[in-house]
Backbone atoms as SQL, in Angstrom:
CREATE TABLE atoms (id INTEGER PRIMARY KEY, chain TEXT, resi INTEGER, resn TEXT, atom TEXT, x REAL, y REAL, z REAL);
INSERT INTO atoms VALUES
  (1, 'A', 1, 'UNK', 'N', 48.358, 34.447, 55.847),
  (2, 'A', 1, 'UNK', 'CA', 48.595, 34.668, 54.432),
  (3, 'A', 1, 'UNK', 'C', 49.400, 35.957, 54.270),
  (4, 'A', 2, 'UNK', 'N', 50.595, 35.848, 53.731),
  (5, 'A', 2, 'UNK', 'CA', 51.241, 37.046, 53.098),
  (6, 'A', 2, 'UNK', 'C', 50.740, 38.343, 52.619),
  (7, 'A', 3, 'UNK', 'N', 51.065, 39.329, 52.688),
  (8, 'A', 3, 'UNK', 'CA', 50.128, 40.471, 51.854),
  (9, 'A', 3, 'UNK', 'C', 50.945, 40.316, 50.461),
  (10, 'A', 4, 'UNK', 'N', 50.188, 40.433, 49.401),
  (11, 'A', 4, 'UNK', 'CA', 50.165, 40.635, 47.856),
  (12, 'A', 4, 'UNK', 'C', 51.161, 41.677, 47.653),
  (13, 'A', 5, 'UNK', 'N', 52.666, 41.616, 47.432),
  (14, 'A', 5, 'UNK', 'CA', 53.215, 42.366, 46.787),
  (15, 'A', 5, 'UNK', 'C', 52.967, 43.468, 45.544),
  (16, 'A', 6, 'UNK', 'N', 53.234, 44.921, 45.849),
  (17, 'A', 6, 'UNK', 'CA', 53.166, 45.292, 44.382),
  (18, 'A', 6, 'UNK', 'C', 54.070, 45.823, 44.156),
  (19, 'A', 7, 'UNK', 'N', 55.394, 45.993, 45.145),
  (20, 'A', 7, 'UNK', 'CA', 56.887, 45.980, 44.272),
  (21, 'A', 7, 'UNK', 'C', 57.822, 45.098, 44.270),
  (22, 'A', 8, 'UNK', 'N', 57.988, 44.686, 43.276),
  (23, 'A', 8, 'UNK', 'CA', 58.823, 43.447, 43.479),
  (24, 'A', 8, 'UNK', 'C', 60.241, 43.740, 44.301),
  (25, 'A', 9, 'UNK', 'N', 60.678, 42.458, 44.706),
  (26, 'A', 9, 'UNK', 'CA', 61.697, 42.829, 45.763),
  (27, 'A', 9, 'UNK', 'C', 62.859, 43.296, 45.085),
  (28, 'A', 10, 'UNK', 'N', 62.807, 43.024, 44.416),
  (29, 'A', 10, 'UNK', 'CA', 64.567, 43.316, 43.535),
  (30, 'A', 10, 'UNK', 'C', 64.414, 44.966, 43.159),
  (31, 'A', 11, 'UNK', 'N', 63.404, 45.065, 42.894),
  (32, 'A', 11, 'UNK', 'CA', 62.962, 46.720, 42.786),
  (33, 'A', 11, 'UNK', 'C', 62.701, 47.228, 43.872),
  (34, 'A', 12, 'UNK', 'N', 62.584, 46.840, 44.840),
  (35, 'A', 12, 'UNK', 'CA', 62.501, 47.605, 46.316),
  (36, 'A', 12, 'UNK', 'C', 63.656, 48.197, 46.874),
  (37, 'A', 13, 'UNK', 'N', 64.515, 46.799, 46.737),
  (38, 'A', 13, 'UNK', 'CA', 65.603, 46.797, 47.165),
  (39, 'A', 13, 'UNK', 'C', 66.667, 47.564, 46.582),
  (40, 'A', 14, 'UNK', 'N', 66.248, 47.875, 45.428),
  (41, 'A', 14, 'UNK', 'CA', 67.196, 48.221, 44.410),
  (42, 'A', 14, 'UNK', 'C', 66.854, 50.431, 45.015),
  (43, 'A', 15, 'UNK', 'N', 65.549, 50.508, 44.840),
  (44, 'A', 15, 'UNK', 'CA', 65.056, 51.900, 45.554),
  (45, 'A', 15, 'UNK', 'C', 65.713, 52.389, 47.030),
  (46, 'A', 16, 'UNK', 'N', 66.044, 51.004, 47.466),
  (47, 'A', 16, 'UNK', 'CA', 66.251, 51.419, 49.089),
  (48, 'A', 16, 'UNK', 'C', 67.683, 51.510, 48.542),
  (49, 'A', 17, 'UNK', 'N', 68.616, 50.812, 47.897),
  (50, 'A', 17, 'UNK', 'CA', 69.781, 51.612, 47.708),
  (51, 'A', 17, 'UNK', 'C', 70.198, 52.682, 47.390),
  (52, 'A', 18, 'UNK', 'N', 69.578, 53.148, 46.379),
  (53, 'A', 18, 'UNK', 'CA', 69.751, 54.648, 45.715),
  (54, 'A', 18, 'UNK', 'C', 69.030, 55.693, 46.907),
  (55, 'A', 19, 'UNK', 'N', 68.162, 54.864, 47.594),
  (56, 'A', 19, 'UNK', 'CA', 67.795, 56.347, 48.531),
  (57, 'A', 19, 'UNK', 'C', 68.941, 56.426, 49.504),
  (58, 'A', 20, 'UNK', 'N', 69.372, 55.178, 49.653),
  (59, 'A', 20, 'UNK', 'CA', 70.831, 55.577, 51.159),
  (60, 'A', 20, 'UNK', 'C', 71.964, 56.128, 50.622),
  (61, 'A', 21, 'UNK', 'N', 71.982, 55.907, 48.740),
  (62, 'A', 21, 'UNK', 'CA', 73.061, 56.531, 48.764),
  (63, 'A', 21, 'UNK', 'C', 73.050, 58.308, 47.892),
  (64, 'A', 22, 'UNK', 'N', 72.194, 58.633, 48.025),
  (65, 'A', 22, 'UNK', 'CA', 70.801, 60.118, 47.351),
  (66, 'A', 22, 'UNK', 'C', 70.766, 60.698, 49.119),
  (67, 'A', 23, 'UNK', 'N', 70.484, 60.026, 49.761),
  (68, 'A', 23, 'UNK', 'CA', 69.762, 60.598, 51.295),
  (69, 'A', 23, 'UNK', 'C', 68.598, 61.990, 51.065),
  (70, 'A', 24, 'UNK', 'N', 68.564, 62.922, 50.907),
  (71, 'A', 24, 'UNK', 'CA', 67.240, 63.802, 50.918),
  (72, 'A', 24, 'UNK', 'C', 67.559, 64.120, 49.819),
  (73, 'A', 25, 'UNK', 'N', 68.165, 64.064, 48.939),
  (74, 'A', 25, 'UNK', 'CA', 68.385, 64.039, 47.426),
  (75, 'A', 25, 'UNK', 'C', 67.683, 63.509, 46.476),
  (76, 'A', 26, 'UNK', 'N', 67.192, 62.218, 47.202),
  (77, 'A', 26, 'UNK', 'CA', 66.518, 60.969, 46.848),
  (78, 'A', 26, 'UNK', 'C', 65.589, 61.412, 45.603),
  (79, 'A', 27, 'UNK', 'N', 65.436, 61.257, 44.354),
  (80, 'A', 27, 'UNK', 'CA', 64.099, 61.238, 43.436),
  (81, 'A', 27, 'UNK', 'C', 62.975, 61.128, 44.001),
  (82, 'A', 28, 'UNK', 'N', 61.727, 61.480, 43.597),
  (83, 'A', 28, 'UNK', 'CA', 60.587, 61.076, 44.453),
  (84, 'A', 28, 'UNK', 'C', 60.285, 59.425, 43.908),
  (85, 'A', 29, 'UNK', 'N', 60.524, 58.839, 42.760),
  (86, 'A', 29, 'UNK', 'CA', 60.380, 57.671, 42.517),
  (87, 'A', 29, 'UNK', 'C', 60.769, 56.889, 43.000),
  (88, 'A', 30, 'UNK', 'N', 62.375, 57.292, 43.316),
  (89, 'A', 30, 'UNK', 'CA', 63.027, 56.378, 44.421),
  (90, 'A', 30, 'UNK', 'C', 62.700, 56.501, 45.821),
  (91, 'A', 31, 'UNK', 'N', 62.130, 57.480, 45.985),
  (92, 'A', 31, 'UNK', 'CA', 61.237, 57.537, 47.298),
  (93, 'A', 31, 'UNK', 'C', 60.551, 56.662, 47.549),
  (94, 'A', 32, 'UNK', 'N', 59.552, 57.029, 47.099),
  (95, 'A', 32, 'UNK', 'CA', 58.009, 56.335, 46.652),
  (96, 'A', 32, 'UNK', 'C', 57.855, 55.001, 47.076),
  (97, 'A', 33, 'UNK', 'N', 59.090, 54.266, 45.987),
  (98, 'A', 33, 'UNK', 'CA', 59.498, 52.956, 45.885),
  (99, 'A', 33, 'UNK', 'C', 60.284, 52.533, 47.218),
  (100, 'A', 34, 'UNK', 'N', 60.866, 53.086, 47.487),
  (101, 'A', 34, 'UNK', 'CA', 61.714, 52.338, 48.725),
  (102, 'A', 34, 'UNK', 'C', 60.724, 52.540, 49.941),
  (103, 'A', 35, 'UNK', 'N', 59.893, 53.576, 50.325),
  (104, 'A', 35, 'UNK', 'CA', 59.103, 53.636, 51.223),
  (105, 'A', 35, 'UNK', 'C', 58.066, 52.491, 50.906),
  (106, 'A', 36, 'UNK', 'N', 57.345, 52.199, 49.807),
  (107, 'A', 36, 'UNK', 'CA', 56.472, 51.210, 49.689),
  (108, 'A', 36, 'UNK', 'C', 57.081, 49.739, 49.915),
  (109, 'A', 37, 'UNK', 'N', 58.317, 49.568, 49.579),
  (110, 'A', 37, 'UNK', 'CA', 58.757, 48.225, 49.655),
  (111, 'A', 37, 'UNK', 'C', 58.945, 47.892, 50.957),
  (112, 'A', 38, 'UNK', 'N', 59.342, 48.919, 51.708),
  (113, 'A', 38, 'UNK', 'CA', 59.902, 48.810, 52.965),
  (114, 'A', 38, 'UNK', 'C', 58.513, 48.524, 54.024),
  (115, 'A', 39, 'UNK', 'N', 57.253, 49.233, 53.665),
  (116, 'A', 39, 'UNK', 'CA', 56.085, 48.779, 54.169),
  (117, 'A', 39, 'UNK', 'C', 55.431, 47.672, 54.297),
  (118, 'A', 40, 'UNK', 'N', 55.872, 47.157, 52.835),
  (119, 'A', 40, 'UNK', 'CA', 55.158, 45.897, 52.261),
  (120, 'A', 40, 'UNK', 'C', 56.378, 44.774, 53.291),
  (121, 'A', 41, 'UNK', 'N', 57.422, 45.050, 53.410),
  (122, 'A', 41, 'UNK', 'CA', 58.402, 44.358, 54.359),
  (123, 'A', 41, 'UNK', 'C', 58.085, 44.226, 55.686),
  (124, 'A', 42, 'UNK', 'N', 57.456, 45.669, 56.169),
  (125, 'A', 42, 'UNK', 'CA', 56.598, 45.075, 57.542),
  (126, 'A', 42, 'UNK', 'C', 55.510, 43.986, 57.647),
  (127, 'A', 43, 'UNK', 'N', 55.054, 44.342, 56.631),
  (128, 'A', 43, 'UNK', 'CA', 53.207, 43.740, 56.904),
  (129, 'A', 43, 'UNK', 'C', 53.366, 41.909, 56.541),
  (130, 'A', 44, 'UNK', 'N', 54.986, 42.053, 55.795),
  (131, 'A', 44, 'UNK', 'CA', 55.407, 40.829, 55.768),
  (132, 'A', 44, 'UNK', 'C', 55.707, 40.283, 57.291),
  (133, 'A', 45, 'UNK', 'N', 56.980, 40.569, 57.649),
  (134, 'A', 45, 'UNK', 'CA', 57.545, 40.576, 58.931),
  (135, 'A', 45, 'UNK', 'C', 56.696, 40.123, 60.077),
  (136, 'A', 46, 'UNK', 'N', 55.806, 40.815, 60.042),
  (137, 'A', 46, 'UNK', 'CA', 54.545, 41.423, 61.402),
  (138, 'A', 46, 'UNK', 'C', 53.076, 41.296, 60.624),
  (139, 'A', 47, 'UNK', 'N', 52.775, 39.904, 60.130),
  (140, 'A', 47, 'UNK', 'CA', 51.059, 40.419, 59.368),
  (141, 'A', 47, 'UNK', 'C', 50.174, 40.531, 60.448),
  (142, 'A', 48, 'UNK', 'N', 49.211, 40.973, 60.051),
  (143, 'A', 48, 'UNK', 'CA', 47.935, 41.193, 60.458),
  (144, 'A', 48, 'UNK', 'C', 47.626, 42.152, 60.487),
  (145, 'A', 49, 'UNK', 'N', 46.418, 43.009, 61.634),
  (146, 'A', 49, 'UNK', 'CA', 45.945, 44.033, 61.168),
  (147, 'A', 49, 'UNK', 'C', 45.603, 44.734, 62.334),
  (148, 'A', 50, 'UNK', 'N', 45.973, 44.562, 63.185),
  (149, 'A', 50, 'UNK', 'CA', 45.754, 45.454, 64.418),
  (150, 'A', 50, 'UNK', 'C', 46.440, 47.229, 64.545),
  (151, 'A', 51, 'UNK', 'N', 47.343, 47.172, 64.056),
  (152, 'A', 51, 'UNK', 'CA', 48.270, 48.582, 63.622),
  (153, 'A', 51, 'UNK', 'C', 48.414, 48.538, 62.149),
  (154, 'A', 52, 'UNK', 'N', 48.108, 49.877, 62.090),
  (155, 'A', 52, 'UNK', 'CA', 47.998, 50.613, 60.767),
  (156, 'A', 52, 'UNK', 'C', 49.456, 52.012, 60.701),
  (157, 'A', 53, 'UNK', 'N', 50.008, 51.622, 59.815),
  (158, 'A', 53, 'UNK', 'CA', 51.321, 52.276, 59.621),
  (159, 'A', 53, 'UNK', 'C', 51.131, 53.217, 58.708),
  (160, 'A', 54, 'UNK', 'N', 51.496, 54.526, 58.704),
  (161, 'A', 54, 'UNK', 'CA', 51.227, 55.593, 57.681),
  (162, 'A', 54, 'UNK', 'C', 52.639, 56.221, 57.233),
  (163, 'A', 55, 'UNK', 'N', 52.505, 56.661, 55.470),
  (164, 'A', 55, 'UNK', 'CA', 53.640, 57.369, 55.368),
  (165, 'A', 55, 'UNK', 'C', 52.813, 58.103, 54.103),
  (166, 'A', 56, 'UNK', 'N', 52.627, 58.992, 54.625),
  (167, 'A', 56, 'UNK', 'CA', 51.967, 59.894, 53.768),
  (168, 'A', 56, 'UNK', 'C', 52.999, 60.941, 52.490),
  (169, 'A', 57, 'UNK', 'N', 52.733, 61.077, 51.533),
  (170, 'A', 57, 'UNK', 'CA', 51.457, 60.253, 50.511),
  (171, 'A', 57, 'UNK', 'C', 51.938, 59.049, 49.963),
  (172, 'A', 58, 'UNK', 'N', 53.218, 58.454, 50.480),
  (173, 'A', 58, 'UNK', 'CA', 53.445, 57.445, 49.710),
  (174, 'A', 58, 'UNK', 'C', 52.624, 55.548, 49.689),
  (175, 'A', 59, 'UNK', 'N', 51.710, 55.628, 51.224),
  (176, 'A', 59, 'UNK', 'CA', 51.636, 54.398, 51.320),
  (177, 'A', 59, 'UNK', 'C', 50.818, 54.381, 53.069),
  (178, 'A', 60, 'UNK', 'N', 50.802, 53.066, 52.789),
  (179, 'A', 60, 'UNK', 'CA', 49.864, 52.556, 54.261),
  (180, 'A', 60, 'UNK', 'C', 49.701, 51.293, 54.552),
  (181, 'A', 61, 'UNK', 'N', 49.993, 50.254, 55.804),
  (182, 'A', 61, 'UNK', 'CA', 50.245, 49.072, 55.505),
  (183, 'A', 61, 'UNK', 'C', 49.439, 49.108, 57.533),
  (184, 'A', 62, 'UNK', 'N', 48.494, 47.893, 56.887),
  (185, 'A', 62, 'UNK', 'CA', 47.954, 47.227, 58.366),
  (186, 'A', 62, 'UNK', 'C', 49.033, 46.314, 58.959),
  (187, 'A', 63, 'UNK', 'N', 49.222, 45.879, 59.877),
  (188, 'A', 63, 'UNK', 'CA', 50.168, 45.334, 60.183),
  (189, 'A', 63, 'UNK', 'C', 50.353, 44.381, 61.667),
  (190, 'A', 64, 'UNK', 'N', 50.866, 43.285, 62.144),
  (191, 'A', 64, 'UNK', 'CA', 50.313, 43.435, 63.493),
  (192, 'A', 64, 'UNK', 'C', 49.481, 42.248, 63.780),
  (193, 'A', 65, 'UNK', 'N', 49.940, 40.982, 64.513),
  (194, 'A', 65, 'UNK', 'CA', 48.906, 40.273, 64.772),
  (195, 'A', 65, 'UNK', 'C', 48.054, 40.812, 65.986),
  (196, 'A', 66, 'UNK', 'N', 46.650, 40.664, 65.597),
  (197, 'A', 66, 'UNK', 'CA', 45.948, 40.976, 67.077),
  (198, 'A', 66, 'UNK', 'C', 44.780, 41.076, 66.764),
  (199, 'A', 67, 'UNK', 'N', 44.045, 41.938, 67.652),
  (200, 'A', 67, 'UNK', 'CA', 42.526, 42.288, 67.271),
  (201, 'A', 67, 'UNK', 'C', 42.406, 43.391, 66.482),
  (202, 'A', 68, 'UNK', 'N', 41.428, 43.610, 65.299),
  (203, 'A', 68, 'UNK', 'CA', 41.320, 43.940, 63.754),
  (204, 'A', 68, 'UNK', 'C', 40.220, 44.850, 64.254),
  (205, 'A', 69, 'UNK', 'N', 40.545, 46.237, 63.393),
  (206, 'A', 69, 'UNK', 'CA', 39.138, 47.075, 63.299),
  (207, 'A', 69, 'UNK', 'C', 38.715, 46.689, 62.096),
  (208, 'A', 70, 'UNK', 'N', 37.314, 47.458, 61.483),
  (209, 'A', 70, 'UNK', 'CA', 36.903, 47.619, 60.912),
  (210, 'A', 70, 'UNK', 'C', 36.558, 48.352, 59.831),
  (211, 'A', 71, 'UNK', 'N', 36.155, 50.123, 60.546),
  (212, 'A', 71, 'UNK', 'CA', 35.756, 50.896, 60.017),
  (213, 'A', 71, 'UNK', 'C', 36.305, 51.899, 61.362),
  (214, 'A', 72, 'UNK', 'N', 36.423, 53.203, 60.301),
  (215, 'A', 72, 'UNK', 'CA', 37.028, 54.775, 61.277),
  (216, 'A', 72, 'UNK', 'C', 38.158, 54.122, 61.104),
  (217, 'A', 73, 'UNK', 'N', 38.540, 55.126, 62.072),
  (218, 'A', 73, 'UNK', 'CA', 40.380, 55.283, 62.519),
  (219, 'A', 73, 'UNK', 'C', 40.456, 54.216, 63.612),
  (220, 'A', 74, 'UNK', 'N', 41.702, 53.090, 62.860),
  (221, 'A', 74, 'UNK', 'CA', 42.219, 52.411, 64.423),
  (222, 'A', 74, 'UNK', 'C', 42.701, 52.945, 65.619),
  (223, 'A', 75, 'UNK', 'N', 42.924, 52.040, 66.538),
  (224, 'A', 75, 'UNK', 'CA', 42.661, 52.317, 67.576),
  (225, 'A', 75, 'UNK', 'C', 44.775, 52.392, 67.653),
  (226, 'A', 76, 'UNK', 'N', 45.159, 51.637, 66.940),
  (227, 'A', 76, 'UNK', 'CA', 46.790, 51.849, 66.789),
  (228, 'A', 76, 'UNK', 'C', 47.450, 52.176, 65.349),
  (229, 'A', 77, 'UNK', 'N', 48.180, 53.274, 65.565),
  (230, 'A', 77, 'UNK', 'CA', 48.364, 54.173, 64.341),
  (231, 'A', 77, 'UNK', 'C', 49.613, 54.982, 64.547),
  (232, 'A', 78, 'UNK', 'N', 50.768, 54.311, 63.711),
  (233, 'A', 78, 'UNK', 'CA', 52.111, 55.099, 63.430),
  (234, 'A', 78, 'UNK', 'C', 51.960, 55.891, 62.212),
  (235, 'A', 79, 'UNK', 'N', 52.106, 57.128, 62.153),
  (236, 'A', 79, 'UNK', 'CA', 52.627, 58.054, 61.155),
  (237, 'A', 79, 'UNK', 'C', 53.827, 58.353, 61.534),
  (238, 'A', 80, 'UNK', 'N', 54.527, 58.787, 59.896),
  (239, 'A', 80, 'UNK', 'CA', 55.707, 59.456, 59.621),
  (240, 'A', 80, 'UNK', 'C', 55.977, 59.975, 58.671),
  (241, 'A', 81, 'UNK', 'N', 57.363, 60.723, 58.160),
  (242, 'A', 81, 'UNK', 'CA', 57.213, 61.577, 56.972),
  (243, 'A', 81, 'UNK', 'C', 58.288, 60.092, 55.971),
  (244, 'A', 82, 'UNK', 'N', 58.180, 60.305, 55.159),
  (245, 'A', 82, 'UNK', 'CA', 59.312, 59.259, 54.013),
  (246, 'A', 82, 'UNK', 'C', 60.564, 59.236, 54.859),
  (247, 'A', 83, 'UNK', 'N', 60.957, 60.048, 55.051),
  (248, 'A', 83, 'UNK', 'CA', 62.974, 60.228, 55.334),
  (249, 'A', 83, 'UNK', 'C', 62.548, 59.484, 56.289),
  (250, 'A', 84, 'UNK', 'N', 62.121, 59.361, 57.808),
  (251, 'A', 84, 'UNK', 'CA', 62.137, 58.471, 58.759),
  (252, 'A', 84, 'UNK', 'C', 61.596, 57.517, 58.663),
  (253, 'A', 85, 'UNK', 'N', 60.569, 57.014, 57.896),
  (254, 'A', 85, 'UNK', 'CA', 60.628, 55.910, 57.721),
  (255, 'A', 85, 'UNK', 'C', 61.572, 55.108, 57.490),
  (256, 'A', 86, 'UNK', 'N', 62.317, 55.595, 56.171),
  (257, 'A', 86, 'UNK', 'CA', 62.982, 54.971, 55.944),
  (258, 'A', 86, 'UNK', 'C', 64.192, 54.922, 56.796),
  (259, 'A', 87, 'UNK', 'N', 64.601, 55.936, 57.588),
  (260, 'A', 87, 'UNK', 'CA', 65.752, 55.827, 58.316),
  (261, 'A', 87, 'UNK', 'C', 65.327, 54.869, 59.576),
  (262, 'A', 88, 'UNK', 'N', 64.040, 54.867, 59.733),
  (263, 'A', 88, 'UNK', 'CA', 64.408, 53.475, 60.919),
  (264, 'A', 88, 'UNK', 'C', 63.997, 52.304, 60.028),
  (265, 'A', 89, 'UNK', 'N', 63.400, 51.692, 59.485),
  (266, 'A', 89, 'UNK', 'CA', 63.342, 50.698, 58.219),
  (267, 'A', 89, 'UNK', 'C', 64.652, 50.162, 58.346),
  (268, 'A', 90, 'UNK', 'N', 66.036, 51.005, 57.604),
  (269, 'A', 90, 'UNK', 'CA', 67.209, 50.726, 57.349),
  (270, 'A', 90, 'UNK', 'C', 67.964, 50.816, 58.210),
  (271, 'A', 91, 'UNK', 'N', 67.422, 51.200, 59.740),
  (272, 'A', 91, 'UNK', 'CA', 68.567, 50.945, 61.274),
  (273, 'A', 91, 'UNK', 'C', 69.152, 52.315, 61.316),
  (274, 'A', 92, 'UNK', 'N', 68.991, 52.768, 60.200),
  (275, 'A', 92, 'UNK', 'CA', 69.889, 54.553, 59.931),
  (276, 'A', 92, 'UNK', 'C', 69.540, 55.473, 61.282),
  (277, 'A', 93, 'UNK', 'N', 68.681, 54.923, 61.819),
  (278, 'A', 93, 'UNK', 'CA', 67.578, 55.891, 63.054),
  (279, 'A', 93, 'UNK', 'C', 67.018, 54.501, 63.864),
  (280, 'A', 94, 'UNK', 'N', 67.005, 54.796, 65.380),
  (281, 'A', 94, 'UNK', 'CA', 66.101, 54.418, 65.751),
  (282, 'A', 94, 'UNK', 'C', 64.783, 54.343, 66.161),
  (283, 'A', 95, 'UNK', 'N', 64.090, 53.724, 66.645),
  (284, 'A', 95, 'UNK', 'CA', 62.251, 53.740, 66.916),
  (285, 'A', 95, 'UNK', 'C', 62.617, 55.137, 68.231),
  (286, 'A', 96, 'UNK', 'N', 62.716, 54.835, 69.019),
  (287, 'A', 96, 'UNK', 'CA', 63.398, 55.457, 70.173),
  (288, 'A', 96, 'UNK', 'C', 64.214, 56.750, 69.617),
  (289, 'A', 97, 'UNK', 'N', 64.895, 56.930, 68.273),
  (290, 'A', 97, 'UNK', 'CA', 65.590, 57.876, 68.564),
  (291, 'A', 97, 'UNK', 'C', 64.890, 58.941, 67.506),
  (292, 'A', 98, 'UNK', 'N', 63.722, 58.522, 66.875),
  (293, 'A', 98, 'UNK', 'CA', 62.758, 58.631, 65.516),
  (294, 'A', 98, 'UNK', 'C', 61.304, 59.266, 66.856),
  (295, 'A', 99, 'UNK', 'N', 61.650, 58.674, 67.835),
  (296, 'A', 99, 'UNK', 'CA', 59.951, 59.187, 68.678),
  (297, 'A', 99, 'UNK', 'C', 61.139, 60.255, 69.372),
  (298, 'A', 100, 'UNK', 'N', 61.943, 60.239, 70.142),
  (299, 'A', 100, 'UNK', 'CA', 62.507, 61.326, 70.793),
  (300, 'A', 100, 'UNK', 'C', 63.148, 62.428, 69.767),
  (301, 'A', 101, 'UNK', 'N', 63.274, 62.406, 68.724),
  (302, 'A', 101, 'UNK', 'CA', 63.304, 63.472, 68.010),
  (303, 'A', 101, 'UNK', 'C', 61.854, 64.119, 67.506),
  (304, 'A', 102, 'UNK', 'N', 60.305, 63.356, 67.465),
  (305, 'A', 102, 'UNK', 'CA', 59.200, 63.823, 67.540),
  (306, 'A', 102, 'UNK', 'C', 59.140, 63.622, 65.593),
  (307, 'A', 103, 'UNK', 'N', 59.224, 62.633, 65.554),
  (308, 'A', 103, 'UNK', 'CA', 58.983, 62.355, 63.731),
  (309, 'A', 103, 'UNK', 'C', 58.156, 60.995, 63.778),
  (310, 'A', 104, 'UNK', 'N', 57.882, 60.455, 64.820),
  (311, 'A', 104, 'UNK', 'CA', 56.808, 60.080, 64.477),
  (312, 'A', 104, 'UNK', 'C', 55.944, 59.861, 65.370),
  (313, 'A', 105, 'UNK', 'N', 54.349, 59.926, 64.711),
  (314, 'A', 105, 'UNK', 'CA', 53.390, 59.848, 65.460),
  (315, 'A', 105, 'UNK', 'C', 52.306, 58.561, 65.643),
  (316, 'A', 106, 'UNK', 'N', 52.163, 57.964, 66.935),
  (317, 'A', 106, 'UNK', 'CA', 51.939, 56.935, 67.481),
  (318, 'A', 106, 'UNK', 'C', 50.931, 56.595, 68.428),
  (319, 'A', 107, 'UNK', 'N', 49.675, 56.217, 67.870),
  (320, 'A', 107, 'UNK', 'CA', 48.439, 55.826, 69.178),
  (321, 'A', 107, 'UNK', 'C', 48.255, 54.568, 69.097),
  (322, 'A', 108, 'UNK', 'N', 47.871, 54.278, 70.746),
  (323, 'A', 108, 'UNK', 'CA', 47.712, 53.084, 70.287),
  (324, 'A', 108, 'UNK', 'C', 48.699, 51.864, 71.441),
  (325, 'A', 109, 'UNK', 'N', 48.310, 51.205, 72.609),
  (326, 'A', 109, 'UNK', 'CA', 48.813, 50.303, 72.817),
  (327, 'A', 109, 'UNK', 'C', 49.771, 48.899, 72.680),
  (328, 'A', 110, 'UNK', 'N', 49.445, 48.605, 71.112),
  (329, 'A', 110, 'UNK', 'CA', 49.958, 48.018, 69.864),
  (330, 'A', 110, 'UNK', 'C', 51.258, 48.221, 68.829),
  (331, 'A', 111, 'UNK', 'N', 51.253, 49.987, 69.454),
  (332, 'A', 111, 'UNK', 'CA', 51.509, 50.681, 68.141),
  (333, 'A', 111, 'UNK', 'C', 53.548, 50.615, 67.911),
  (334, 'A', 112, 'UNK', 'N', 53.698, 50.253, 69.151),
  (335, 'A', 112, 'UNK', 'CA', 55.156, 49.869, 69.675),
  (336, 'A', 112, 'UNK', 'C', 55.927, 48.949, 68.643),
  (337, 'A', 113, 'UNK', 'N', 56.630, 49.214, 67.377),
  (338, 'A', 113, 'UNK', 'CA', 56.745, 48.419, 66.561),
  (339, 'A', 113, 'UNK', 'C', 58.699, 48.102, 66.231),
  (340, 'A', 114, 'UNK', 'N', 59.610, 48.471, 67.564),
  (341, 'A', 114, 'UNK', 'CA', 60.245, 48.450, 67.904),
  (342, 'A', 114, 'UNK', 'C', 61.603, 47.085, 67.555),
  (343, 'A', 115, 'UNK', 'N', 60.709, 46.052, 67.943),
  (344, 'A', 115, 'UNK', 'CA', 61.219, 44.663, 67.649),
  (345, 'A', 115, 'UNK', 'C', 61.004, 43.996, 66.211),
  (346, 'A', 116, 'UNK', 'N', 60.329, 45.095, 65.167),
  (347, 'A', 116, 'UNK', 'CA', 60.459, 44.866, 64.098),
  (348, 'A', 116, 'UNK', 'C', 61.798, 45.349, 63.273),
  (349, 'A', 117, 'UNK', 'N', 61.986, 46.360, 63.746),
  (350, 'A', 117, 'UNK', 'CA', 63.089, 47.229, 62.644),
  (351, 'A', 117, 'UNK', 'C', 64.924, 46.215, 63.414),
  (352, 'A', 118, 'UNK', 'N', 65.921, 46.613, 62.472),
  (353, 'A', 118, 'UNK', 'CA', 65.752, 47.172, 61.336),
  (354, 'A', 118, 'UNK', 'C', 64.738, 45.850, 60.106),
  (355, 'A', 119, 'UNK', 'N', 64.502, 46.467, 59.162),
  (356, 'A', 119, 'UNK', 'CA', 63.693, 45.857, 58.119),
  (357, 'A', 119, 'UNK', 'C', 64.831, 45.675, 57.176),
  (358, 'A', 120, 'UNK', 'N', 64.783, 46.622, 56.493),
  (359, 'A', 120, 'UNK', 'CA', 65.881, 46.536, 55.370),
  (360, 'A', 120, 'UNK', 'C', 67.211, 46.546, 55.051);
């Protein structure tokens, strides 16, 4: 089953433009929005719930077919800040070039989410 949208795509999409063409300029609304859409695009892409994706404070998306926690902290867990998200989301960056620059943080066997991007 799909996860339940709560930005519509035309408004996602519409956020992820103005942030590529804003880059750290970006509004925080258009932030906000393009980071959430772009999440909700993984959990599409890749459902389930084995990896848990973080982009603090904007959002958080389980993701991931496999085996499911429960409760506490999973056992696979990407954090990042907004700008890289979205720059590997949109191919702008890679997974590889987003971990060797040290922007994002990754536990987790699972957590390898590589063959998803680009997203948007």
């Amino acid at each position: 089953m799909p996860p339940r949208r709560r930005v519509p795509v035309a408004s996602g999409r519409a956020a992820v433009e103005r942030w590529r063409q804003a880059g750290d300029e970006a509004g925080r609304e258009d932030l906000a929005t393009a980071v959430r859409y772009a999440l909700e695009e993984l959990a599409t892409v890749a459902p389930g719930r084995s990896v848990e994706v973080r982009v603090p404070p904007f959002g958080a998306v389980q993701c991931v077919a496999g085996t499911t926690h429960t409760r506490g902290t999973p056992p696979n867990v990407v954090e990042t800040d907004a700008q890289t998200w979205l720059e590997v989301a949109t191919g702008a960056l890679s997974w590889d070039g987003a971990w060797d620059a040290g922007s994002l943080r990754v536990s987790g066997h699972r957590a390898d989410l590589t063959a998803y991007f680009p997203l948007v």
